[in-house]
N, C-alpha and C positions, 0 to 999 in steps of 0.2 A: 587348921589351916585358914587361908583366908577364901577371899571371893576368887571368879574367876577370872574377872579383869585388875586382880592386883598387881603394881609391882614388883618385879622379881628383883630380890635383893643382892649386889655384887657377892662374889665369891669369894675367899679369904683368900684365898692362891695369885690374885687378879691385884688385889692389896698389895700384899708384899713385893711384886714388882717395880710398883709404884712409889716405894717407898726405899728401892735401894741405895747403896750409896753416890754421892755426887762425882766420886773422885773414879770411880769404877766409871760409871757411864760416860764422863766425858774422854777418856783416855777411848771407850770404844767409839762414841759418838764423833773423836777428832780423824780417825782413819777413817770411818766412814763415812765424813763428814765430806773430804775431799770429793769421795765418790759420787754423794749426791750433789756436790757443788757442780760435778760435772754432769753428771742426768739430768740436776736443775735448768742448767744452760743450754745442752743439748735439746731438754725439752723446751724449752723458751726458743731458740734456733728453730726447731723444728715448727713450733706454734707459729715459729713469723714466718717461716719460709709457706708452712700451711695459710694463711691469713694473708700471705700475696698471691699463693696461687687460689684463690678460694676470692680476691678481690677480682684476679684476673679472668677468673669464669665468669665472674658474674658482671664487670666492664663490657667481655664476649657475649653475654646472653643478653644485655643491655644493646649494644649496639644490635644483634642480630634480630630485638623488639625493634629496636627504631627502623632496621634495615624494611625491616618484613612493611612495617606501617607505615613509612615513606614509599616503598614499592603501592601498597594498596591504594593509597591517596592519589599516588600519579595514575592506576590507572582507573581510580573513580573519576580522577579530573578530565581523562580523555575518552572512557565514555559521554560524560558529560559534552565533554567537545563535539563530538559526532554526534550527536546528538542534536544538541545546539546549531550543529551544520546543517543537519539534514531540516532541521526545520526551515532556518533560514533559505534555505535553498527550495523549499515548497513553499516557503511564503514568499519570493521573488517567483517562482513558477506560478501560482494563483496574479500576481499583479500585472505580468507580462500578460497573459491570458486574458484578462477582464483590461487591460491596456489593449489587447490589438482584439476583443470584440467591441470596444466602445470604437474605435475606430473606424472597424466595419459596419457598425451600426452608424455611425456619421456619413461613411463614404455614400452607403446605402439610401440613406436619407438624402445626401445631395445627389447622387444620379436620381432618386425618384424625382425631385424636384424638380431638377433640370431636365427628366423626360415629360413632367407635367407640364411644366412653361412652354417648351418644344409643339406638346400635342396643343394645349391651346391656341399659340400661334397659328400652327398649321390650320386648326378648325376655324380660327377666325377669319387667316385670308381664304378657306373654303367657302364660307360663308358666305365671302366679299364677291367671289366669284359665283356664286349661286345666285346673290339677289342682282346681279350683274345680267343674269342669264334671263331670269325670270322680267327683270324689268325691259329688255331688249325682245322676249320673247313675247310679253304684254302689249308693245309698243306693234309690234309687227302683226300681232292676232290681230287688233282692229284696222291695221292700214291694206287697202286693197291697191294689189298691185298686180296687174297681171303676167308684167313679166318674169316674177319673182316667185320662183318655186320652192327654192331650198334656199337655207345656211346651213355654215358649216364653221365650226366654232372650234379653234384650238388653244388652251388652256395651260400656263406653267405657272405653277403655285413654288415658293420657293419661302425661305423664312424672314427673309427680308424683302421682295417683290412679289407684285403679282403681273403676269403677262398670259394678256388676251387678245386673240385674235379671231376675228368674222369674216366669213367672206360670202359670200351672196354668190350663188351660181345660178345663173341663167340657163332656163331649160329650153 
């Protein structure tokens, strides 16, 4: 014999089929020929009619990808949006904020101002009125008078005048 990956040789019986005659096989090959004409066609029919419903699932599964990943995009885009809001909207909250504390730090700093100008005013015409008193009071320590017992000194300080008045009362 031979090896065990040899070719096995056709069979004599496998032969002579092959070699019948022409006029035999086509008289059976023409009735039967009909028949495959028609399982041919049929099966071509069925291959298209398969091959459009088989484009058509796949058109449906195509759009039902697109459907799906235009749904995902819109709502990545509107997380983003909100997103995007809320910050916008905390950074208008911080501006507004640091806007009306610089304000208050302004206003604050003009009322101190205006209460400092105010107080020095005041202390100056106090002042005005004090070396008023002392120089009146100076004047009168050295002057002897005996019928001069008392004064009696009334005083309105205001931020634009000053008014003073002395009266001398006899004892």
């Amino acid at each position: 014999m031979g090896s065990l990956f040899a070719k096995p040789k056709p069979k004599v019986h496998q032969q002579a089929k092959t070699t019948q005659s022409k006029s035999k096989i086509r008289f059976v090959n023409e009735d039967e020929d009909q028949s495959v004409q028609r399982k041919r066609t049929l099966k071509k029919k069925f291959m298209k009619n398969e091959k459009k419903a088989a484009i058509q699932v796949q058109a449906w599964w195509r759009g039902t990808l697109v459907r799906r990943a235009l749904l995902h995009a819109a709502l990545e885009a509107w997380v983003i949006q909100c997103w995007w809001r809320l910050t916008l909207q905390k950074n208008l909250e911080k501006k507004r904020r640091k806007a009306l504390i610089d304000f208050s730090n302004t206003e604050r700093a003009v009322v101190t101002l205006q209460s400092l100008v105010r107080m020095w005013r005041i202390h100056w015409r106090y002042c005005q009125v004090l070396n008023a008193i002392y120089t009146i009071q100076g004047h009168w320590k050295y002057h002897n008078c005996q019928s001069c017992s008392l004064l009696r000194g009334h005083c309105v300080v205001t931020t634009t005048h000053l008014q003073f008045h002395i009266e001398i009362i006899d004892h």
